[in-house]
C-alpha positions, 0 to 999 in steps of 0.5 A, a space after each residue: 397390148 400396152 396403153 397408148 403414151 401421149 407425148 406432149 412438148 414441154 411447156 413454156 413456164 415463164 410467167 408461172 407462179 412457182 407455189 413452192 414459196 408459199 408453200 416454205 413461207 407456210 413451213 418456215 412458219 411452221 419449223 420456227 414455231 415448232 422450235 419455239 415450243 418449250 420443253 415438256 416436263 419428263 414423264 413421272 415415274 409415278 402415274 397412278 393417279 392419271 385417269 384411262 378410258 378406252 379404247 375407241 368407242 369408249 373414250 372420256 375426254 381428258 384421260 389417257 387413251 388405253 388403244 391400239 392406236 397409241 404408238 410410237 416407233 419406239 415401240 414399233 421397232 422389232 414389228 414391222 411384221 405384225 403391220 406389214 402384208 406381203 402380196 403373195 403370187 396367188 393375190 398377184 395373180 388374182 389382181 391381174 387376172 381380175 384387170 384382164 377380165 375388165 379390160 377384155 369387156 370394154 373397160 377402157 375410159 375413165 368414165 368405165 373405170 368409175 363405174 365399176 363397183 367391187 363386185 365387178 372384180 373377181 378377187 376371191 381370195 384378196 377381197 376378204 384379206 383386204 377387207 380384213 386389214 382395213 377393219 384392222 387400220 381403222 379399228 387398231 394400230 391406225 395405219 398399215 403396210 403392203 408390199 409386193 403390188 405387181 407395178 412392174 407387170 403394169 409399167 408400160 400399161 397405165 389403164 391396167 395399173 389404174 384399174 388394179 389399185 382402184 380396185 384395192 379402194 373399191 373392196 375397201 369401201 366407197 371412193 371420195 374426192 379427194 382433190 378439187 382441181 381444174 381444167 385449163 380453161 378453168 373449169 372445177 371437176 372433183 378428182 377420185 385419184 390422184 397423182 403425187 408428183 412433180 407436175 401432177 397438177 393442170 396448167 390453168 389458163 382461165 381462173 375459176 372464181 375460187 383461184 383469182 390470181 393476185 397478179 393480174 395477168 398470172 397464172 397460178 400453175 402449181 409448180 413443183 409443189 410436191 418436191 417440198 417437205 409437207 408438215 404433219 398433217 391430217 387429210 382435210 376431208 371426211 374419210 376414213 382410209 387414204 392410200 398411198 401406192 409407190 410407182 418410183 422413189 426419189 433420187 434423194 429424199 421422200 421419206 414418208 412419215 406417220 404419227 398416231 394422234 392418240 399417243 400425242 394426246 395421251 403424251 401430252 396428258 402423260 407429261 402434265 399438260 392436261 392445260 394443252 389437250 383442253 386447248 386443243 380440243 376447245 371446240 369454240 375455239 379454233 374457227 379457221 378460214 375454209 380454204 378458198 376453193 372449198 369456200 367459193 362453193 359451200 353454203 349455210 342453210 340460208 345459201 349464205 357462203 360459208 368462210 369459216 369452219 370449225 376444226 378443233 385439232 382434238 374432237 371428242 364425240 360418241 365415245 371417240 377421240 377424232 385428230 384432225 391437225 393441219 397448221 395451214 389453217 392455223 396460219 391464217 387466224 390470230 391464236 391466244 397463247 395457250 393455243 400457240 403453245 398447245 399447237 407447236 407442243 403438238 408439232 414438236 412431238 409429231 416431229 420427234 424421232 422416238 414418235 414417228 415412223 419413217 420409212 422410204 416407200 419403194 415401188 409397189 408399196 402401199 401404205 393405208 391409213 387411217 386418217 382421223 387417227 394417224 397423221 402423215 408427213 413427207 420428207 423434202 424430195 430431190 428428183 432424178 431425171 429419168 422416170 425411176 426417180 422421179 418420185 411418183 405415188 398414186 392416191 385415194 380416199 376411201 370411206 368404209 361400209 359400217 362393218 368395217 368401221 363403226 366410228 361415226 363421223 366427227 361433227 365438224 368433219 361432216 360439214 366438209 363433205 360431198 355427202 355429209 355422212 360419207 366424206 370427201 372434198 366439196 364441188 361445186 354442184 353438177 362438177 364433173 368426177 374425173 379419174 385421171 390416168 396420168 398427171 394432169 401437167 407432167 412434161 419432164 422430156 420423156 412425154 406424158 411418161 407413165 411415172 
C-alpha cells in the first residue's frame, strides 16, 4: 500500500530571510577570487627530479603522490566503465524484497527506521558487492557511480524508498549526522538523512542560541538555498563516504562535480609551486571560526566554548594525505598572501574543465564518495514546476568498519565529531537523531510532495 502523503498549505514567506544572498555574496567572493589567481607555469617536460611517495598510507609530505586517487577527467574520458555499477534485476529484487520484509515486521517510523542495523536486511548478494565497492571508493579512485536504484518502484511510497538507501549506507558502515538543524520552535536534533532541495529545511519560528537573527523580529528560514551554485568543497565533518541518491533532475541545471584533492596537490607540486602546497598544508596556519551552530555546543577540556578550529586544506598524517577544502571558513579570517594565492590556485584548478568531472545525475543514480579525498560542487539550479523537476537528492554520511578503510582519521578532523574517532556533525548533548522522510518546509502546491 502506498504511504500516506500529508498535504500542507503553502506558507506565508513575507518577513523571510532569503540565505541566497548570502550564499552569492560567499561565491561572488569566491569567483573574483578565483579569477584573480595567477597563472600556473606549464608543466616541465622534464621531471626527473621531483620526489614521489605513495600510495596512501605511505605518503611523504611535499612529494607527488603516486595513487589511484590522482585523476582528472582528462584521463577519465573513455572509462566511465571501470567507475560505474549497474544495479542489476537480481540486486533490485533483492532490495525490494528485503523492504517488504521490514515493513511486513512493524517497520514504520522513523525511530524503527534508526534502529535497524545491516544485518536486519537480507541482501545476500548486494552486501558484499556493496561492500566491495566502498573499499574501492575509499582505498582507490576516491569516488564511484551506481545507476539503476529502483526509485520508480518506490514513487508513490517514501517509507519504502527511505528504508531502501538506508540500507545501502547501513551495509557500508555506521551512519553520521550529517546536518544539524531545528525544529519550529527552535529546538537542535542532529539529522542522519538529508533532503537536497529547495525547501528542505524548517521554518524556524524560535532561535536556538546558535541562529539568533540579526534582525530582530526575523526569521532565518533557509530559503532557497539549494538552487544556488555551491563551490568546491569537502563536507565538514569527519566521515569517510557521502552518498548522493538522485530522485528528480532539474529543469535546467544541477550538474554535480567532483575533483581529486590528491591530483590538485600533486599538480601543484607538478608546476613548480612546492611554495603553495607548504601553505596549504601549514597546520598553524589556517585557524578558522567553527561555524555558529557547531560552535554554540562545543567545548574544550576545561568547558570553555570552543570558537575556533584548526582546518589546514592539505593534512599530512600517519603516512596519508587528508583534503579538506572549504572557502567558506576562509571568508571569515585575514590571510597572509601566499595563503590567498595557495587558496584561489587551489580553486582555480578544482574549477578547470580538464580537473573535474561533471555529470548531470539522473533518478536513481548514486553517487559515493570519498570525502577526505575528492571534493565535490553543484551547478547553479533552475527548477520546474512539477515535481520531475524539481531537483531532489537524498543523502548520508557514512563512516566505514577498519576493514573497509584503514585510514585513520585526520587530527583536526577528530575534534568535530559526534564521537571523535567515528565522525560526524556535533549536537548538543541529549539532541534528539532524526531521520526525516520528506523535506522539513517543501510546500511547492502539490502538498508535502514525494520529490
Amino acid at each position: 500500500m502506498a504511504a500516506a502523503v500529508a498535504t500542507q498549505p503553502a506558507p506565508d514567506r513575507e518577513g523571510w530571510i532569503d540565505l541566497r544572498e548570502a550564499y552569492r555574496h560567499h561565491i561572488e567572493w569566491y569567483l573574483k577570487g578565483k579569477e584573480a589567481a595567477p597563472e600556473l607555469p606549464p608543466v616541465p617536460t622534464q621531471q626527473d627530479t621531483l620526489e614521489h611517495s605513495g600510495p596512501q598510507g605511505h605518503v611523504k609530505p611535499l612529494t607527488i603522490i603516486d595513487d589511484p586517487a590522482d585523476w582528472t577527467s582528462t584521463s577519465l574520458k573513455g572509462k566511465e566503465d571501470e567507475f560505474t555499477y549497474v544495479i542489476t534485476e537480481d540486486d533490485k529484487g533483492e532490495i525490494l524484497q528485503a523492504v517488504e520484509k521490514l515493513k511486513a515486521s512493524g517497520v514504520s517510523t522513523e525511530d524503527d527506521v534508526i534502529g535497524l542495523k545491516a544485518e536486519d536486511y537480507d541482501l545476500p548478494n548486494l552486501a558484499p558487492r556493496l561492500k566491495e565497492l566502498g573499499r574501492q571508493v575509499s582505498t582507490g579512485r576516491g569516488f564511484h557511480l551506481l545507476r539503476g536504484f529502483p526509485v520508480e518502484a518506490y514513487k508513490e511510497d517514501r517509507l519504502g524508498l527511505v528504508l531502501a538507501f538506508w540500507g545501502l549506507g547501513l551495509v557500508l558502515g555506521r551512519p553520521q549526522v550529517s546536518q544539524t538543524d531545528y525544529t519550529e520552535d527552535g529546538e537542535t536534533f542532529g539529522s542522519l538523512f538529508n533532503h537536497v532541495t529547495d525547501g528542505r529545511f524548517t521554518p524556524v519560528k524560535r532561535y536556538a542560541p546558535a541562529l539568533k537573527s540579526p534582525e530582530a523580529g526575523k526569521d532565518a528560514r533557509r530559503f532557497r538555498v539549494d538552487l544556488v551554485r555551491l563551490p568546491f568543497h569537502s563536507d565538514q565533518g569527519a566521515t569517510d563516504l557521502i552518498s548522493l541518491l538522485s530522485l528528480a533532475p532539474a529543469r535546467r541545471g544541477g550538474e554535480s562535480q567532483v575533483a581529486s584533492g590528491i591530483a590538485i596537490h600533486n599538480e601543484l607540486l607538478r608546476r613548480g609551486r612546492k611554495d603553495l602546497v607548504e601553505a596549504l598544508s601549514d597546520p598553524k596556519a589556517w585557524n578558522t571560526p567553527k561555524k555558529r551552530d557547531q560552535a554554540a555546543f562545543a567545548r574544550n577540556e576545561k568547558g570553555e566554548f570552543v570558537g575556533f578550529e584548526a582546518t589546514p586544506p592539505f593534512e599530512y598524517h600517519d603516512g596519508y594525505l587528508t583534503v579538506h577544502f572549504a572557502t567558506n571558513n576562509y571568508q571569515e579570517i585575514e590571510l597572509a598572501p601566499l595563503q590567498e594565492e595557495a587558496l584561489w590556485t587551489f580553486a582555480k584548478l578544482a574549477e578547470d574543465p580538464a580537473i573535474h568531472y561533471s555529470k548531470l545525475l539522473q533518478p536513481g543514480d548514486i553517487e559515493l564518495l570519498h570525502n577526505p579525498t575528492v571534493l565535490h560542487a553543484r551547478a547553479e539550479v533552475e527548477d520546474g514546476d512539477t515535481r520531475d523537476t524539481k531537483r531532489h537528492l537524498v543523502r548520508w554520511w557514512v563512516q566505514q568498519p577498519p576493514e573497509q578503510s584503514p585510514r585513520p582519521t585526520a587530527p583536526s578532523f577528530a575534534p568535530r565529531s559526534l564521537v571523535p574517532p567515528e565522525g560526524g556533525f556535533k549536537v548538543p548533548e541529549g539532541s534528539k537523531l532524526r531521520l526525516p522522510f520528506f523535506p522539513y518546509g517543501r510546500h511547492d502546491g502539490l502538498g508535502q510532495s514525494l520529490y
